[in-house]
N, C-alpha and C positions, 0 to 999 in steps of 0.2 A: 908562568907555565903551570897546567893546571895538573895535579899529581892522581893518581889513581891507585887507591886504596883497594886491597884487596879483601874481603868480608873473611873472615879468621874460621865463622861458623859457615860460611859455604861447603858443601862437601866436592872432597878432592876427587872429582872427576878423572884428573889425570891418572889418580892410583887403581879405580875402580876396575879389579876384575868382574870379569863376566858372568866367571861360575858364579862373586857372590850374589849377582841382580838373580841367577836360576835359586839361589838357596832360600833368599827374599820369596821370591813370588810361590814355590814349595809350601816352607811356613804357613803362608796367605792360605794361602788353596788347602794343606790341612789342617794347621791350627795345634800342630803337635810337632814337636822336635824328633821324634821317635820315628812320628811318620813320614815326614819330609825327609829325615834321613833313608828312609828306604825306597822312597821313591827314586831319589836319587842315589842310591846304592851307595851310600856314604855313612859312616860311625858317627854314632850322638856327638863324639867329642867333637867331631869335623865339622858338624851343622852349630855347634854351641862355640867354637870357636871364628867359624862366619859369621856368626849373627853377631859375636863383641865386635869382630871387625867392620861390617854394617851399619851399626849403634856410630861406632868413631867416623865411620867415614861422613854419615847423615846428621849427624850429632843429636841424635835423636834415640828413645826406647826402642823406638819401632814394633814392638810386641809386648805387652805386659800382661803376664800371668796372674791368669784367672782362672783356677781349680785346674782341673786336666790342660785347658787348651791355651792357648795364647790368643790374649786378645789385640788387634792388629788397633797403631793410634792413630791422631786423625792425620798424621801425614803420612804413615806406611797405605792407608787408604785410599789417597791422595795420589801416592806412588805406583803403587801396582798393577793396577789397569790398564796404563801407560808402558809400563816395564813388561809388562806379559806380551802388550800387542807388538813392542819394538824386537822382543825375543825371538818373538813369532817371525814379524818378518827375516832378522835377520838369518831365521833356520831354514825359510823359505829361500833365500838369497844362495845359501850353501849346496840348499839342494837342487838348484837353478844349473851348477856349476860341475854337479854329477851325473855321469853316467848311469843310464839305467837299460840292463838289458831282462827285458821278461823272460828269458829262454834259461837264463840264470839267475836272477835274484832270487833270494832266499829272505827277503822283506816278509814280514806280520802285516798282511792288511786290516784294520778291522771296521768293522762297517757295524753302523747302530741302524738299527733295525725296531719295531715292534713284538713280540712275541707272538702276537696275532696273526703275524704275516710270515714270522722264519721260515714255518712248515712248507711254504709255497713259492715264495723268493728265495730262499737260502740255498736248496738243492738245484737253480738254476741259474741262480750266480758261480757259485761254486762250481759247477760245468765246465762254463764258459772261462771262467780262472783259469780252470786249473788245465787244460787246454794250450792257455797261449803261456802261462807258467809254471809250468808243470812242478819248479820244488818253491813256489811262493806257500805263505801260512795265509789261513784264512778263519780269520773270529767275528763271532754273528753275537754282537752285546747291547742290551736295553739301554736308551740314554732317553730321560725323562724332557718333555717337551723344553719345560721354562732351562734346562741344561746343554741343549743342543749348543750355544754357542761356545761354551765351555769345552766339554768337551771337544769340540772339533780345534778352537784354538792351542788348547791344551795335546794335542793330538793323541787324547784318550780313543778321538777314534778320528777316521780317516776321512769319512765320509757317514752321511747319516741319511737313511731313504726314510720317508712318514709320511702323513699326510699333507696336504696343500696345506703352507700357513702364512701368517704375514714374518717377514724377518726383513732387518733392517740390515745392509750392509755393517761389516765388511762379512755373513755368512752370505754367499750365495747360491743359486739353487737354480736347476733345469728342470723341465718335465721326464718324467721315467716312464710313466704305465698310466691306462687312462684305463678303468674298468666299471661298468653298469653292471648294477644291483642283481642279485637275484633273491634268491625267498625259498628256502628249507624246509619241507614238511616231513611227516613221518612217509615212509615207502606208500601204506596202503592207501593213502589220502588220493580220494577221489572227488571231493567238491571241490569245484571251480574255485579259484583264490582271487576273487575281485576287490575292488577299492573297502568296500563296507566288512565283506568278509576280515581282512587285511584290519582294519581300524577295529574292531569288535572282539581278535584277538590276543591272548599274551603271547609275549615276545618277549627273545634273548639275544641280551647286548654284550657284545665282546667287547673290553678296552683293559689293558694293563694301568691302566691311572687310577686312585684309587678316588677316584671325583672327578664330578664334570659328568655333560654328555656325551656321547656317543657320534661318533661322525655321520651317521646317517637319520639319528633324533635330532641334533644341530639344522640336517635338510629338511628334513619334514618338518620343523616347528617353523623355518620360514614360508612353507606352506600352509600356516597355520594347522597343524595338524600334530598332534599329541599320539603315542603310544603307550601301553600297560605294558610294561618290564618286570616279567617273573621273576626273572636271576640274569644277575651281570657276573660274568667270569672272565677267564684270563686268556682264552685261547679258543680259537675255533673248533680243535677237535672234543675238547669239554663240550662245548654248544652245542655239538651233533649230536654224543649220546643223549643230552638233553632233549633234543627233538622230540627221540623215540619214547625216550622214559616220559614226558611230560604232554607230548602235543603240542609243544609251543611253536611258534614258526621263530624264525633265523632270520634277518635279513643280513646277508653278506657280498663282497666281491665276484662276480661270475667265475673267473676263472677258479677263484679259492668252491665256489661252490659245485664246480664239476667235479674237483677231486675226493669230496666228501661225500657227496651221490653214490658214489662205487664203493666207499671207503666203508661210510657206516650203513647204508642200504636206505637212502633216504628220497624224496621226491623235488626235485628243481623246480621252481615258476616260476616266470618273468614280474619283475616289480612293477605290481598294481596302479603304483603312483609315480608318478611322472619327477622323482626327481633326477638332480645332476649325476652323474657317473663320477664316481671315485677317482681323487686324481692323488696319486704318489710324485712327489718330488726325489728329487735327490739333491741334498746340500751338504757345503763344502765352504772352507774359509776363505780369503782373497790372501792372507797372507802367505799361503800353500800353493797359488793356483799356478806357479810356474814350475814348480816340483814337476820333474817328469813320468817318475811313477806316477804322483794324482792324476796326472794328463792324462795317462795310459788308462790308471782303472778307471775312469768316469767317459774314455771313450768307449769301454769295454760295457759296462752297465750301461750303456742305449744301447746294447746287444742283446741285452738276457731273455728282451721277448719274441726275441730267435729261437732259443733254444727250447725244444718238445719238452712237454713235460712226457715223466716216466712213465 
C-alpha cells in the first residue's frame, strides 16, 4: 500500500487567512510596512506581525529589506499576481451578492480620467451621476497609461475613460465618445487654414505624460506627415491662452474645442488633414464586471453624450 507523505515545507493552506494574502499583496504594491499598513488601516505592529505569520506559513522571506523598502523574493514574485487576481475575483463574487440601490448608495466612484479631458467630461459625468444618485461621491483621478491595469484591479479606480489602446484581457473596454479634430487659432485669424498652411505652422500639443507622442502626431505621422511643436503642456485651457499669446494653432477634440472658442475668444477650423476622429474608450476589469454598481455606472457613461453641456 503506497503511503503519502505530506511535504513539511508546504504551506499550510488550510491555516491561511485571507486578510493575510490582502497584507501580502499590500506590501508588494508599496514596498513599505508603514504604507501597507495604512492602506489597509492597520498598525505597523499588525502588518509586521502578518508578514512573521506569512514568512511561517510560506516558509519563505517573502520580503527582504533593502534601505526604506522591501524588496519582494523570487517566490513572493512568483505569488502575487496570482494572489492579487484571485482577491480580485473573489471581491467581485461578494459584490455579485449585494444589493445596490443608486437612489441611496453612498459609494466613492472614482473614475481615472486624463487631465486634458476632466474640464469637459468631468462636469458631464458628474450631471448624469449625480441625478440618478443623488448622495453617491465622485473622484476624477490621473492613472498613468502603462498603470491602468493596476489600478483598475487594485480598485484604485473603478473605471478608467482615455484613449483607444491595445489591452489584453482580463481589463476590458467599450466605446464611449467618438470625436473629429478641430484646429484653434487666435480670434482675429482670418487666412484660410489649408493642408500647407496647417503643415508650415507651430503647434501646441497637450498630453499629461511626460513622453511620447501625442495622439493626434501618432495620426498624422501614419500619414506620413510631421509637426513643429512650440510647447507641450498639461491641459487644454493652458493651450488656449497659448494660442493667443503665441499664434500657434491647437489641434484638439471638436467638442473640447467649442467650449474654448467662447471661453478664451479664439477661432475653430475644420482639420485640414483627413485624419481619424478621436475615439475614447472606457475600461474596466473582468474581475468586477458582475459588481452591480460597475454594471450601473458603465450603463450610465454611454449616457454622458446626453447630457448639454453648460
Amino acid at each position: 500500500m503506497n503511503q503519502i507523505h505530506s511535504n513539511q515545507h508546504a504551506p499550510s493552506y488550510s491555516k491561511v487567512d485571507l486578510n493575510l494574502l490582502r497584507v501580502l499583496v499590500a506590501i508588494y504594491r508599496e514596498r513599505q510596512l508603514g504604507r501597507a499598513a495604512a492602506e489597509l488601516a492597520l498598525t505597523p505592529s499588525a502588518i509586521s506581525h502578518a508578514l512573521r505569520r506569512l514568512r511561517d506559513t510560506f516558509d519563505d522571506q517573502l520580503f527582504v529589506r533593502n534601505g526604506r523598502y522591501q524588496q519582494p523574493t523570487a517566490l513572493c514574485e512568483k505569488l502575487v499576481p496570482e494572489l492579487n487576481e484571485v482577491l480580485a475575483r473573489m471581491q467581485g463574487l461578494v459584490s455579485r451578492g449585494r444589493n445596490f440601490s443608486p437612489t441611496t448608495t453612498q459609494r466613492t466612484f472614482r473614475i481615472g480620467m486624463p487631465e486634458a479631458l476632466e474640464a469637459e467630461l468631468f462636469p458631464r459625468i458628474y450631471k448624469r451621476l449625480q441625478q440618478a444618485a443623488p448622495q453617491a461621491k465622485l473622484e476624477s483621478i490621473a492613472v498613468p497609461h502603462m498603470q491602468i491595469s493596476d489600478y483598475l484591479l487594485n480598485r484604485k479606480a473603478d473605471v478608467v475613460i482615455d484613449v483607444a489602446m491595445a489591452m489584453s484581457s482580463p481589463v476590458q473596454q467599450q466605446p464611449l465618445l467618438q470625436e473629429p479634430f478641430a484646429v484653434l487659432s487666435r480670434a482675429n485669424d482670418q487666412q484660410q487654414l489649408t493642408r500647407e498652411r496647417y503643415l508650415a505652422s507651430s503647434h501646441l500639443a497637450v498630453s499629461t505624460r511626460a513622453r511620447g507622442s501625442v495622439l493626434e502626431d501618432m495620426l498624422l505621422r501614419e500619414l506620413g506627415v510631421e509637426r513643429h511643436i512650440l510647447a507641450r503642456v498639461q491641459s487644454y485651457q493652458t493651450a488656449a491662452q497659448l494660442v493667443t499669446a503665441t499664434g500657434a494653432l491647437l489641434t484638439l477634440p471638436a467638442r473640447i474645442a467649442q467650449r474654448l472658442v467662447t471661453q478664451y475668444s479664439l477661432r475653430s477650423w475644420p482639420m485640414p488633414i483627413a485624419v481619424p476622429a478621436t475615439r475614447l474608450q472606457v475600461y474596466w476589469h473582468a474581475a468586477y464586471e458582475n459588481d452591480p454598481a460597475l454594471t450601473w455606472l458603465l450603463k450610465n457613461l454611454q449616457t454622458v453624450t446626453e447630457v448639454p453641456a453648460e
